[in-house]
N, CA, C, O and CB atoms as a CASP TS submission, in Angstrom:
PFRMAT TS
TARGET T0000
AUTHOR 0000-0000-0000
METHOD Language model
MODEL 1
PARENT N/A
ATOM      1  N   UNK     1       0.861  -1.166   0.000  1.00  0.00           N
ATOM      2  CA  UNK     1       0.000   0.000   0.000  1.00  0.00           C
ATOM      3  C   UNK     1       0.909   1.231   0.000  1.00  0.00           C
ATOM      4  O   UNK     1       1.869   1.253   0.770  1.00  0.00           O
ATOM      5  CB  UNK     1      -0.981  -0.003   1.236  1.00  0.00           C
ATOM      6  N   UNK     2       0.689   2.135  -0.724  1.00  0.00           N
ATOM      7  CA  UNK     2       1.706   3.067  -1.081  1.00  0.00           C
ATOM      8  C   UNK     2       0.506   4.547  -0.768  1.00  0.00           C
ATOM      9  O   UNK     2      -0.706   4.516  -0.551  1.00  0.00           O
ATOM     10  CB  UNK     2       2.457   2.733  -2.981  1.00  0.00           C
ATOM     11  N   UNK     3       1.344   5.588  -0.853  1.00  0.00           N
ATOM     12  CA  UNK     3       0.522   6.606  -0.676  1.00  0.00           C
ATOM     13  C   UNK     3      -0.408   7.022  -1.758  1.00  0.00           C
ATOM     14  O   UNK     3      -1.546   7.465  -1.604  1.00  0.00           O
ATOM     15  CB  UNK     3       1.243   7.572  -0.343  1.00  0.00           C
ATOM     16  N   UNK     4       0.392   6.770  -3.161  1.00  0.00           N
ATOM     17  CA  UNK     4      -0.355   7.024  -4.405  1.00  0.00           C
ATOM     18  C   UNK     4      -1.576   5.977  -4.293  1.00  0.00           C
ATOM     19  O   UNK     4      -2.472   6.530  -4.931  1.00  0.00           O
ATOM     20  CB  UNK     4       0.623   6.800  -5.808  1.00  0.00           C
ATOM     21  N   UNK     5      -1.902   5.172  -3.977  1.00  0.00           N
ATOM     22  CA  UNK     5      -2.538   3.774  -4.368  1.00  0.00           C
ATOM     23  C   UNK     5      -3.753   4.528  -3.133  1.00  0.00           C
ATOM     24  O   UNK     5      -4.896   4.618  -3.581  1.00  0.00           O
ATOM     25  CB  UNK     5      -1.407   1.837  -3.988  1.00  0.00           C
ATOM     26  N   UNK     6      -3.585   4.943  -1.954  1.00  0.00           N
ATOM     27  CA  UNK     6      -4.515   5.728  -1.160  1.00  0.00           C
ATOM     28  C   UNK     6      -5.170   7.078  -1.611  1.00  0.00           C
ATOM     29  O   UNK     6      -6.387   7.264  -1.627  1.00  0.00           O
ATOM     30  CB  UNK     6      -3.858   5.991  -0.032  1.00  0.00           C
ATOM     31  N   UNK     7      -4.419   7.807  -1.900  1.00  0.00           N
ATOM     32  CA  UNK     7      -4.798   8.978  -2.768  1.00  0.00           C
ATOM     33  C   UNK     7      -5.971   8.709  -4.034  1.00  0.00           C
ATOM     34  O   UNK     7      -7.037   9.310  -4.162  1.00  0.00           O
ATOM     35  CB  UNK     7      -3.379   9.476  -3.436  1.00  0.00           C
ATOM     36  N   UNK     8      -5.546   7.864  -4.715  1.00  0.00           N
ATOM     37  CA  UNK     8      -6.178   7.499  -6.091  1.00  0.00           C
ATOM     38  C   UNK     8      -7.218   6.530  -5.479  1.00  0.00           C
ATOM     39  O   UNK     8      -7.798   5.962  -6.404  1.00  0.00           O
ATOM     40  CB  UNK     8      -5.067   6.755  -7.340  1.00  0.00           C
ATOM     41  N   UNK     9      -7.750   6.057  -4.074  1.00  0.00           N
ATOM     42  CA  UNK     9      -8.456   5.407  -3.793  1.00  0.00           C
ATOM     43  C   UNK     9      -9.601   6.223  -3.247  1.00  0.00           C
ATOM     44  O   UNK     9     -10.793   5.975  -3.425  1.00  0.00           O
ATOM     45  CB  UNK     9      -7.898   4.559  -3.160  1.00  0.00           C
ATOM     46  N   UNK    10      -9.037   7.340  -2.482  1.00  0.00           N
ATOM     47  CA  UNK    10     -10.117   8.308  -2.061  1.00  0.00           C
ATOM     48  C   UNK    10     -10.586   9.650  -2.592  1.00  0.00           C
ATOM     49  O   UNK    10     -11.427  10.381  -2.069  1.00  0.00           O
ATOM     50  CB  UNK    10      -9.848   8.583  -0.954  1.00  0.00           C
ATOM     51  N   UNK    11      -9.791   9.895  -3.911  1.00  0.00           N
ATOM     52  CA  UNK    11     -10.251  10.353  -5.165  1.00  0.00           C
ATOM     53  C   UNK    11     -11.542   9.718  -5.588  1.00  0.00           C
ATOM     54  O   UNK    11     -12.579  10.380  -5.570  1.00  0.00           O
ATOM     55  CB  UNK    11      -9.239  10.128  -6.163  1.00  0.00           C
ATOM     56  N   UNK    12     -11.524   8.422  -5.980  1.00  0.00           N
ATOM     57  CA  UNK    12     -12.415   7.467  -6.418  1.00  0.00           C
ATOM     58  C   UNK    12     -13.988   7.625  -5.504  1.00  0.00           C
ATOM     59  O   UNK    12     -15.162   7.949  -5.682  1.00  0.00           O
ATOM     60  CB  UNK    12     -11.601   5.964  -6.204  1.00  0.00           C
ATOM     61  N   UNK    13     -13.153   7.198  -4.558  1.00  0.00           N
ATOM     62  CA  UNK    13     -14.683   7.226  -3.530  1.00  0.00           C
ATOM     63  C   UNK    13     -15.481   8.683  -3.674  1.00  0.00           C
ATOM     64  O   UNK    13     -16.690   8.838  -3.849  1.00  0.00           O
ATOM     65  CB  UNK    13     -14.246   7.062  -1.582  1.00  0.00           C
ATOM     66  N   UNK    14     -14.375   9.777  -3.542  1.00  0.00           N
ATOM     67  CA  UNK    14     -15.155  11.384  -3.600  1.00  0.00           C
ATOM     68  C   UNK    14     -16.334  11.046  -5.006  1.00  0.00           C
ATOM     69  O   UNK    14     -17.507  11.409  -5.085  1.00  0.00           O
ATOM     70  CB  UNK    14     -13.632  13.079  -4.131  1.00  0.00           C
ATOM     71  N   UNK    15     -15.757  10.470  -5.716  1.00  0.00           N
ATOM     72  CA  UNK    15     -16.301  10.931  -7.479  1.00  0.00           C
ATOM     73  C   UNK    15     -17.569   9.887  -7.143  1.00  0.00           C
ATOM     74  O   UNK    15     -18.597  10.219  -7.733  1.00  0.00           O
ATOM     75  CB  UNK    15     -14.943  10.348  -9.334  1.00  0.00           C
ATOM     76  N   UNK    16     -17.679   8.848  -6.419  1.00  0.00           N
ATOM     77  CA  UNK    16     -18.119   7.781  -6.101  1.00  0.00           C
ATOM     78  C   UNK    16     -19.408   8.744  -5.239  1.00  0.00           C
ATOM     79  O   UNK    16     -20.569   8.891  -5.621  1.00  0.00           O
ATOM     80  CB  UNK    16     -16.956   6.672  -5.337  1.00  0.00           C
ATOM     81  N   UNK    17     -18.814   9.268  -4.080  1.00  0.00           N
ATOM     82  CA  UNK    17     -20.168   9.933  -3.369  1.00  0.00           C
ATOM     83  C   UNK    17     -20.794  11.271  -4.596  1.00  0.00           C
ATOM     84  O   UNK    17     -21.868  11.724  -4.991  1.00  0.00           O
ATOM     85  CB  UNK    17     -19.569  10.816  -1.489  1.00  0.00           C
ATOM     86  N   UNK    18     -19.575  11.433  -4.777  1.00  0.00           N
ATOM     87  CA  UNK    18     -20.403  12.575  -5.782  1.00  0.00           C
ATOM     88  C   UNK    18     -21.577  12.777  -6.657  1.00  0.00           C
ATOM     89  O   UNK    18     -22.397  13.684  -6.795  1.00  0.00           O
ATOM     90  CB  UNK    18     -19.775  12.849  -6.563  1.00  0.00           C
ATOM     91  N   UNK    19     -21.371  11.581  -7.221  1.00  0.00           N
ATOM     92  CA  UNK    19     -22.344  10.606  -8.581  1.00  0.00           C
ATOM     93  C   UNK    19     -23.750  10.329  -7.685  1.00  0.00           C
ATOM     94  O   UNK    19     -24.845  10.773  -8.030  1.00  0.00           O
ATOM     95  CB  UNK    19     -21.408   8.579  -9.196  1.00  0.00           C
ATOM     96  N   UNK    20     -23.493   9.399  -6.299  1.00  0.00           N
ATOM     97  CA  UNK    20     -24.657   9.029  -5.526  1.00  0.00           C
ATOM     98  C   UNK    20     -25.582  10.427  -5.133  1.00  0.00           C
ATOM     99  O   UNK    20     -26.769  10.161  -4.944  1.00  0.00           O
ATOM    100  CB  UNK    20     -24.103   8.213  -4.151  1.00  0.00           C
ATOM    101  N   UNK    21     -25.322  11.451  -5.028  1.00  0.00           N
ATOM    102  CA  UNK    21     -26.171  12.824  -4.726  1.00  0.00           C
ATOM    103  C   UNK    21     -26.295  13.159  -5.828  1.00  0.00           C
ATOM    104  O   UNK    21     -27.372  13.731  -5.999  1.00  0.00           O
ATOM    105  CB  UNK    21     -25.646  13.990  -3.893  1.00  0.00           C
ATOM    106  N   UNK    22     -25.488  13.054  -7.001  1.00  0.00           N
ATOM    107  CA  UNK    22     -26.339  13.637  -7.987  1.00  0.00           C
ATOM    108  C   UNK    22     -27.592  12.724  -8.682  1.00  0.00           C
ATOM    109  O   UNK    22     -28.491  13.184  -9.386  1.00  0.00           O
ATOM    110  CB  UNK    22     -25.384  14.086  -9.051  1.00  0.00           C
ATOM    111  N   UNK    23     -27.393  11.219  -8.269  1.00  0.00           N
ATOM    112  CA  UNK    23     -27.848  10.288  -8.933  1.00  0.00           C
ATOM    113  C   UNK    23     -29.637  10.798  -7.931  1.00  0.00           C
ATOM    114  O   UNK    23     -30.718  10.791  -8.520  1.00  0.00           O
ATOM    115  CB  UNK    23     -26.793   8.524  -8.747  1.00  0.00           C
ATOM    116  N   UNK    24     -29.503  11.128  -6.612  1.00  0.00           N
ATOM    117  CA  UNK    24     -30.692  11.654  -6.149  1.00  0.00           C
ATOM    118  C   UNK    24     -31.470  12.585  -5.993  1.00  0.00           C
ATOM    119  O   UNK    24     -32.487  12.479  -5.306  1.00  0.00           O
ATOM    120  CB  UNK    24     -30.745  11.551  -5.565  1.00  0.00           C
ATOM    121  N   UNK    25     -31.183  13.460  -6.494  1.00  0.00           N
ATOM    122  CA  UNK    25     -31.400  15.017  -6.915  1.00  0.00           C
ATOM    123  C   UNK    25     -32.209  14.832  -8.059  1.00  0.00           C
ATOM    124  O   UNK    25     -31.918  14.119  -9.019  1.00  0.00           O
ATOM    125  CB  UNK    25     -30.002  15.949  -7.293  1.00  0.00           C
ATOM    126  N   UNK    26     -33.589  15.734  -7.868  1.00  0.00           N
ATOM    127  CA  UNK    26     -34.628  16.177  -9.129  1.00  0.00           C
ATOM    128  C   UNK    26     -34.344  14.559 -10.254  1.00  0.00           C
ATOM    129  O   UNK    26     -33.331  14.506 -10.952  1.00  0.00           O
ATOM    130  CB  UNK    26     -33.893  18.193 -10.143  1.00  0.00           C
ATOM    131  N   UNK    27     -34.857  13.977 -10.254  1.00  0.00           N
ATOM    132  CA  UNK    27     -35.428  12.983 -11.219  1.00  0.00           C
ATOM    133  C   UNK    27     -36.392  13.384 -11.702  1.00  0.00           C
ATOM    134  O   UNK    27     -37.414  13.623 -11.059  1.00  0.00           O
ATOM    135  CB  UNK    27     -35.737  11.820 -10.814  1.00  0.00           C
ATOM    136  N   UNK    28     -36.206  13.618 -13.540  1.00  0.00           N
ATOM    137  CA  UNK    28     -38.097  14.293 -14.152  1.00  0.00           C
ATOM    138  C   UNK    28     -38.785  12.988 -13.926  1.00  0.00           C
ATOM    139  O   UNK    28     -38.171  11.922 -13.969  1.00  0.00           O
ATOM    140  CB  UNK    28     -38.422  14.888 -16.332  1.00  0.00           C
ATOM    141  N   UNK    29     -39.955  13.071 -13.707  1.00  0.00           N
ATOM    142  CA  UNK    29     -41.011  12.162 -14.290  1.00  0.00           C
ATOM    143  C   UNK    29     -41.682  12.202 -15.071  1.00  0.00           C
ATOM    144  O   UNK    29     -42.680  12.800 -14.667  1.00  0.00           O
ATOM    145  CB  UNK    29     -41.674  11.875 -13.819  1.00  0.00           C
ATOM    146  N   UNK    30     -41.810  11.850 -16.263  1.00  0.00           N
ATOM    147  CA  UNK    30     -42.682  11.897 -17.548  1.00  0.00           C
ATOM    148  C   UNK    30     -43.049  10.871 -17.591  1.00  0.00           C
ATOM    149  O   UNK    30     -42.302   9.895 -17.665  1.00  0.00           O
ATOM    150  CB  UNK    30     -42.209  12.225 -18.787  1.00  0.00           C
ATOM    151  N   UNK    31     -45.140  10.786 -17.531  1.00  0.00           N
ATOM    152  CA  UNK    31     -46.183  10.205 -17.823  1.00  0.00           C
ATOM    153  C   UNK    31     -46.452   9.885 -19.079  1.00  0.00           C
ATOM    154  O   UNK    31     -45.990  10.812 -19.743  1.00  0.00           O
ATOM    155  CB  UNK    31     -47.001  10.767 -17.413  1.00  0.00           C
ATOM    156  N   UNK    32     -46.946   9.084 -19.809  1.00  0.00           N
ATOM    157  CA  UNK    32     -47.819   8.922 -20.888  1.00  0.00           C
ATOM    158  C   UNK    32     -48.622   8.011 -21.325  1.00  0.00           C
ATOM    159  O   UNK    32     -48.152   7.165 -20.565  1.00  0.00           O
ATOM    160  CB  UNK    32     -47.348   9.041 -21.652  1.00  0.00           C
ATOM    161  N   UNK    33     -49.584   7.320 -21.995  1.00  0.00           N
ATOM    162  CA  UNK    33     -50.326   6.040 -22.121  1.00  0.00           C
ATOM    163  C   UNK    33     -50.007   6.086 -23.844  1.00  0.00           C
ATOM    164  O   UNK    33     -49.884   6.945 -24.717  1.00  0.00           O
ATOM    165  CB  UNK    33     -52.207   6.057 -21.480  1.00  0.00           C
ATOM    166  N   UNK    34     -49.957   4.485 -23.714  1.00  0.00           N
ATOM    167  CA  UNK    34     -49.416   3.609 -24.624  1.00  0.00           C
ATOM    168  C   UNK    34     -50.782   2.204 -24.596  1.00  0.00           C
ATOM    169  O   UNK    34     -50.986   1.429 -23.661  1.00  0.00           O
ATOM    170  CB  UNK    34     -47.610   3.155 -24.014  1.00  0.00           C
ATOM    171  N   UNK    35     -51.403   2.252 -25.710  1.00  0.00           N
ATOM    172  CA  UNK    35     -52.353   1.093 -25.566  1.00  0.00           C
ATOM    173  C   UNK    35     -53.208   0.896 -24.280  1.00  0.00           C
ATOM    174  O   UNK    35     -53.515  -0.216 -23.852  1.00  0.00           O
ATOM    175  CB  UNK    35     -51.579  -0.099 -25.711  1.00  0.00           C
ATOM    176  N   UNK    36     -53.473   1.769 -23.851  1.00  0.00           N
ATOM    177  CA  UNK    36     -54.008   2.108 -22.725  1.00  0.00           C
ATOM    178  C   UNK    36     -53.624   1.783 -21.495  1.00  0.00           C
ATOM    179  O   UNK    36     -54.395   1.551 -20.564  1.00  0.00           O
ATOM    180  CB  UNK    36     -54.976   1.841 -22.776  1.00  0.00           C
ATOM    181  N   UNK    37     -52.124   1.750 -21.441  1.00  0.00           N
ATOM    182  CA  UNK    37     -51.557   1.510 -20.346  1.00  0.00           C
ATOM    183  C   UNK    37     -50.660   2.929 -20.175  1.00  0.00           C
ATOM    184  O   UNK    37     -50.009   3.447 -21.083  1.00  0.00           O
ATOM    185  CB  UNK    37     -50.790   0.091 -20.411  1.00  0.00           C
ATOM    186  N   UNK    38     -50.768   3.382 -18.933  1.00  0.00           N
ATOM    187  CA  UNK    38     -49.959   4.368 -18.391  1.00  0.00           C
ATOM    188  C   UNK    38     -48.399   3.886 -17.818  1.00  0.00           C
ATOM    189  O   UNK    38     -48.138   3.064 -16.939  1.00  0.00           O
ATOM    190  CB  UNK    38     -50.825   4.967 -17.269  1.00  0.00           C
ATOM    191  N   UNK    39     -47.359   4.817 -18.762  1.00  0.00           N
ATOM    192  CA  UNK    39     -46.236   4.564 -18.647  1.00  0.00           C
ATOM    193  C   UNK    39     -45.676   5.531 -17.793  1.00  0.00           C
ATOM    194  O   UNK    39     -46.337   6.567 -17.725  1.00  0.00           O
ATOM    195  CB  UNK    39     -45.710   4.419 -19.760  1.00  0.00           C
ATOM    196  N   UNK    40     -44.512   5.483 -17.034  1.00  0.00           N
ATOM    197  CA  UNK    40     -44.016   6.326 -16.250  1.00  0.00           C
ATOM    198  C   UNK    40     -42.306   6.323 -16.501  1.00  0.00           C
ATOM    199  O   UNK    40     -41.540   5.377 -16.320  1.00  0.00           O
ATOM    200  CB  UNK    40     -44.536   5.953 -14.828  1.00  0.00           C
ATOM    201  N   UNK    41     -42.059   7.376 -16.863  1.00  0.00           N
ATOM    202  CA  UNK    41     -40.414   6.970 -17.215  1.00  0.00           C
ATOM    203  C   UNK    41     -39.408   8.159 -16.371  1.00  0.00           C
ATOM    204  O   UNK    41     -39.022   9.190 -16.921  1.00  0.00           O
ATOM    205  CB  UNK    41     -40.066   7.113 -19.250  1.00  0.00           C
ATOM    206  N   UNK    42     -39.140   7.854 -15.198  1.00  0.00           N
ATOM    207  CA  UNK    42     -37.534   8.881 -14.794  1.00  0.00           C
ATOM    208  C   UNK    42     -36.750   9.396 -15.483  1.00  0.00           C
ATOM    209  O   UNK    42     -35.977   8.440 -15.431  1.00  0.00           O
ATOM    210  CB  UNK    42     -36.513   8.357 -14.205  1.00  0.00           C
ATOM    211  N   UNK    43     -36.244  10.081 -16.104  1.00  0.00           N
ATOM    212  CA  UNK    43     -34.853  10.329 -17.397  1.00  0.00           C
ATOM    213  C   UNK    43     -33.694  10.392 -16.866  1.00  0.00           C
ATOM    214  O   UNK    43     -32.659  10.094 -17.463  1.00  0.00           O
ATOM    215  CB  UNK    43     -34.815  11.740 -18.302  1.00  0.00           C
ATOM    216  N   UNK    44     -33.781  10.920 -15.299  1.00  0.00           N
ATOM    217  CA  UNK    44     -32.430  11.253 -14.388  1.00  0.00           C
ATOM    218  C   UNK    44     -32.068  10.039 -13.902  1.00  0.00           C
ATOM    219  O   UNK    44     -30.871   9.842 -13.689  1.00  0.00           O
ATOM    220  CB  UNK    44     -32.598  12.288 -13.107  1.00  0.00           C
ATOM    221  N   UNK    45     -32.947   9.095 -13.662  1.00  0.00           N
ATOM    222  CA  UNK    45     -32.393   8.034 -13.331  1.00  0.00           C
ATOM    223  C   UNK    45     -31.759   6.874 -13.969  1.00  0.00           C
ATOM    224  O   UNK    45     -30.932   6.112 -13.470  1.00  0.00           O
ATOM    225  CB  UNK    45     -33.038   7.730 -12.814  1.00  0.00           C
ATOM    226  N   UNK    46     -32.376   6.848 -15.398  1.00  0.00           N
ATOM    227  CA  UNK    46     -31.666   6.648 -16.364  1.00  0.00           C
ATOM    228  C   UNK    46     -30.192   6.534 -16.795  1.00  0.00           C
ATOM    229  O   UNK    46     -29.337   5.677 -17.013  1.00  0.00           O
ATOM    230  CB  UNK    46     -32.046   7.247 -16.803  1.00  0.00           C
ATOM    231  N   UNK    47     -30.375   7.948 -16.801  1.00  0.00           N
ATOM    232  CA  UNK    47     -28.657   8.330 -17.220  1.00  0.00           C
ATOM    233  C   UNK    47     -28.051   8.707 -16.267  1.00  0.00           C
ATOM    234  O   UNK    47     -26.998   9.267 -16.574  1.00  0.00           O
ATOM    235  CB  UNK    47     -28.312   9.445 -18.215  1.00  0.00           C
ATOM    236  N   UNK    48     -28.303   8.632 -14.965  1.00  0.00           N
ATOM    237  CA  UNK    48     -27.729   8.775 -13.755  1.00  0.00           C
ATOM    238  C   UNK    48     -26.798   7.314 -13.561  1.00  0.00           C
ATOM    239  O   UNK    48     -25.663   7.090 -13.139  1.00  0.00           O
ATOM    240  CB  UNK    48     -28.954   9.054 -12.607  1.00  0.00           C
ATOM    241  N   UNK    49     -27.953   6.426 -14.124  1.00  0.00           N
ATOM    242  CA  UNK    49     -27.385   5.127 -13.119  1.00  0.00           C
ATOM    243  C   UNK    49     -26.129   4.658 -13.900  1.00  0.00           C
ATOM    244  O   UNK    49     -25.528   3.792 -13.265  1.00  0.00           O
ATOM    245  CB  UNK    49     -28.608   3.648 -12.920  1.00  0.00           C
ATOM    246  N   UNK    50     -25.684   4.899 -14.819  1.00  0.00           N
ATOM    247  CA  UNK    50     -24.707   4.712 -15.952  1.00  0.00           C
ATOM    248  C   UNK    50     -23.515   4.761 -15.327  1.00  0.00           C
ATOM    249  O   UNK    50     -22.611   3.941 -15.163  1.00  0.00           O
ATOM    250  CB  UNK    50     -24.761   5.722 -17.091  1.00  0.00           C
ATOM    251  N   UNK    51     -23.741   6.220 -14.914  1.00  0.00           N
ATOM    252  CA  UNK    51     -22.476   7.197 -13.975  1.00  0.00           C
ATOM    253  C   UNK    51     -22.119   6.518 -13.019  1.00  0.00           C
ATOM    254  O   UNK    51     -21.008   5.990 -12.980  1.00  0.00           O
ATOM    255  CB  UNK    51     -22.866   8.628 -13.254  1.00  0.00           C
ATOM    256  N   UNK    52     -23.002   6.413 -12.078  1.00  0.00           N
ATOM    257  CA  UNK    52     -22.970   5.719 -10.812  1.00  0.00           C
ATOM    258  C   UNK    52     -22.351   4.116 -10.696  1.00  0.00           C
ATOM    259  O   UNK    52     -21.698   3.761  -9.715  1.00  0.00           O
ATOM    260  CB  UNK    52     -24.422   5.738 -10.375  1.00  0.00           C
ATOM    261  N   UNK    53     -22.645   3.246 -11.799  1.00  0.00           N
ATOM    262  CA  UNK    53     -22.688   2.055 -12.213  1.00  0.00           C
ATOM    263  C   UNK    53     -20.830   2.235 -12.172  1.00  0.00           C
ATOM    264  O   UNK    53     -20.116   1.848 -11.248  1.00  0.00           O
ATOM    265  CB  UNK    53     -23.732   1.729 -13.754  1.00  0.00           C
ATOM    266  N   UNK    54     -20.462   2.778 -13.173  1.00  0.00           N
ATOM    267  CA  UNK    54     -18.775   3.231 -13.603  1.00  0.00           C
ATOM    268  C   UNK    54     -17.998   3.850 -12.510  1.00  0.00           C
ATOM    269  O   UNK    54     -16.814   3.511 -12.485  1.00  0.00           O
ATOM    270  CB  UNK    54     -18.680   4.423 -14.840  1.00  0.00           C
ATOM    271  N   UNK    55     -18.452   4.812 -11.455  1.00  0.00           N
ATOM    272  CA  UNK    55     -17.680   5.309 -10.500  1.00  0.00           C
ATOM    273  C   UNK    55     -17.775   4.471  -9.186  1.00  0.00           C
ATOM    274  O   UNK    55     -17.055   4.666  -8.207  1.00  0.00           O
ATOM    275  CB  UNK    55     -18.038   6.689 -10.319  1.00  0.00           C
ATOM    276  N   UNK    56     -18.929   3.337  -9.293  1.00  0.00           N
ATOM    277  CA  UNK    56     -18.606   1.739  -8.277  1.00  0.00           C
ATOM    278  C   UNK    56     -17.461   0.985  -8.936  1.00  0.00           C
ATOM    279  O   UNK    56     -16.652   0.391  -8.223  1.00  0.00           O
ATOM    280  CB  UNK    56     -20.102   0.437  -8.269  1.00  0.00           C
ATOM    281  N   UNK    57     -17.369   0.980 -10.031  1.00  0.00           N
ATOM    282  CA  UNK    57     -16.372   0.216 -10.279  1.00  0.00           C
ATOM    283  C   UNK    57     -14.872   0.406 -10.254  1.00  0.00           C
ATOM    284  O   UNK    57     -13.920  -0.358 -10.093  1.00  0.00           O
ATOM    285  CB  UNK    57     -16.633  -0.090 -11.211  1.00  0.00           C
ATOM    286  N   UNK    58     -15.036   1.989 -10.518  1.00  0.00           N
ATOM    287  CA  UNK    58     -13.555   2.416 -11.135  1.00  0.00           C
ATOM    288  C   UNK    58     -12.982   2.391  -8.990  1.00  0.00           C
ATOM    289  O   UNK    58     -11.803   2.578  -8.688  1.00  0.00           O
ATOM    290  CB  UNK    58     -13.548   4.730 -12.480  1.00  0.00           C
ATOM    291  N   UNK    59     -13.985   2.157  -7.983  1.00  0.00           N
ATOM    292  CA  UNK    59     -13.298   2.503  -6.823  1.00  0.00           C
ATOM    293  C   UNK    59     -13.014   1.314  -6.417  1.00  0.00           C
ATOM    294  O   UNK    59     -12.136   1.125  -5.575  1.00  0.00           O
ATOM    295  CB  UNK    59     -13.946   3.313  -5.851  1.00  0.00           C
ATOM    296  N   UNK    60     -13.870   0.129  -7.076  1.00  0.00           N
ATOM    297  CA  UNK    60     -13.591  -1.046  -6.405  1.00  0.00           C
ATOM    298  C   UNK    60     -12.584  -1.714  -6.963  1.00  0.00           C
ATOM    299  O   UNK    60     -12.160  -2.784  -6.526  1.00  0.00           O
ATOM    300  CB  UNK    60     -14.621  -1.838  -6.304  1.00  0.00           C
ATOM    301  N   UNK    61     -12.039  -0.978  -8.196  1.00  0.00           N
ATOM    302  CA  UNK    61     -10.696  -1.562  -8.652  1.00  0.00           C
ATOM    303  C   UNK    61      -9.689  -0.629  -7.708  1.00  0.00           C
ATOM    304  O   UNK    61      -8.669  -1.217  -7.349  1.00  0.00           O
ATOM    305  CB  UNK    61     -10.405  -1.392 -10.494  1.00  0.00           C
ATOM    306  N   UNK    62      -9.800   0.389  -7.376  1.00  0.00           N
ATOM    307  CA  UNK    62      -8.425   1.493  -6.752  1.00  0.00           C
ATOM    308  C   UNK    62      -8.418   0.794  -5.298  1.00  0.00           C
ATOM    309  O   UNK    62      -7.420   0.957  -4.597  1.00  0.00           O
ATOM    310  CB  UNK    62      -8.837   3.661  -6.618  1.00  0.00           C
ATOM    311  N   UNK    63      -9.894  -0.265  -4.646  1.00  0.00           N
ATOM    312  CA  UNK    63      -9.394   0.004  -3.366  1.00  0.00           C
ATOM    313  C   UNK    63      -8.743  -1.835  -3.857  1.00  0.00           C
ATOM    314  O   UNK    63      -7.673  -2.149  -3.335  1.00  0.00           O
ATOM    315  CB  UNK    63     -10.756   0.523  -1.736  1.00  0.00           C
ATOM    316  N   UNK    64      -9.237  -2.606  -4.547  1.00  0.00           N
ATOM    317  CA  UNK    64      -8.096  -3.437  -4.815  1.00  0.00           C
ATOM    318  C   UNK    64      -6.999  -3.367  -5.321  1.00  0.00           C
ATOM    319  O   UNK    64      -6.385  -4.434  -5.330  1.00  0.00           O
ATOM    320  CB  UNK    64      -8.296  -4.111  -5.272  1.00  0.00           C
ATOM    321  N   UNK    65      -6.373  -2.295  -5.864  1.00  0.00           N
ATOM    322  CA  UNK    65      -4.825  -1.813  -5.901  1.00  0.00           C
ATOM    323  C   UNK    65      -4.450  -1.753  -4.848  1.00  0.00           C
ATOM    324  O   UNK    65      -3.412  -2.334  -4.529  1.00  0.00           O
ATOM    325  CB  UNK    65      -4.445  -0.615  -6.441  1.00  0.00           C
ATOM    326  N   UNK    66      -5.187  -1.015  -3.953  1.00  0.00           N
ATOM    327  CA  UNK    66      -4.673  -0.266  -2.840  1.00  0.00           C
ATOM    328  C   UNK    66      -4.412  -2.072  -1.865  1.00  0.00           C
ATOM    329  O   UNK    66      -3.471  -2.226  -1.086  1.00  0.00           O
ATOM    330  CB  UNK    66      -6.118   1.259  -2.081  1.00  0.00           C
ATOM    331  N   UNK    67      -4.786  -2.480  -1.974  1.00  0.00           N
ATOM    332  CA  UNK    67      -4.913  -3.908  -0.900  1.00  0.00           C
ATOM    333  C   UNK    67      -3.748  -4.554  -1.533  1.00  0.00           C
ATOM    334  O   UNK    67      -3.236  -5.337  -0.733  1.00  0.00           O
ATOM    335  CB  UNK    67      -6.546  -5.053  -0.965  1.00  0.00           C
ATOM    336  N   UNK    68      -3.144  -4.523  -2.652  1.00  0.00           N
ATOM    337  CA  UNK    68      -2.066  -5.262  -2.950  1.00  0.00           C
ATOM    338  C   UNK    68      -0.826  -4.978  -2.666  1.00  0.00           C
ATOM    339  O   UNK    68      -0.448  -3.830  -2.895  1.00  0.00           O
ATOM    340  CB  UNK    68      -2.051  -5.442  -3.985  1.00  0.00           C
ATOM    341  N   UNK    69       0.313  -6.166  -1.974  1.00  0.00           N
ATOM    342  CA  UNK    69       1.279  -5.910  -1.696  1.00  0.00           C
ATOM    343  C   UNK    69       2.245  -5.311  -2.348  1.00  0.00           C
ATOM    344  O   UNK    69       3.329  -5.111  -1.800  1.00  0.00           O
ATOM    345  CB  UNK    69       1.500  -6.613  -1.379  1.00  0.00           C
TER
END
């Protein structure tokens, strides 16, 4: 475990919490019916979860750097 390998681990996590508040903040909701079924679609959550999806990963690789001898 080196200092760089910590640094670049809690970089990660910041970008990591960062993504999670934005991922919860104002989600539109747009209604509409389709064959007479009412659809409901989020857009923020959508393309939120993308973000969020990529900045879990990119930390769970830095904190397994960080764990290697």
């Amino acid at each position: 475990m080196t200092d760089e390998t910590i640094k670049e681990a809690a970089a990660e996590a910041k970008r990591f919490l960062k993504r999670v508040d934005e991922y919860g903040d104002g989600t539109t909701t747009s209604e509409y019916w389709h064959d007479n079924i009412k659809r409901v679609i989020k857009t923020k959550d959508v393309i939120g979860a993308g973000a969020l999806r990529r900045s879990s990963m990119d930390l769970t690789r830095a904190l397994a750097k960080m764990r290697r001898y």
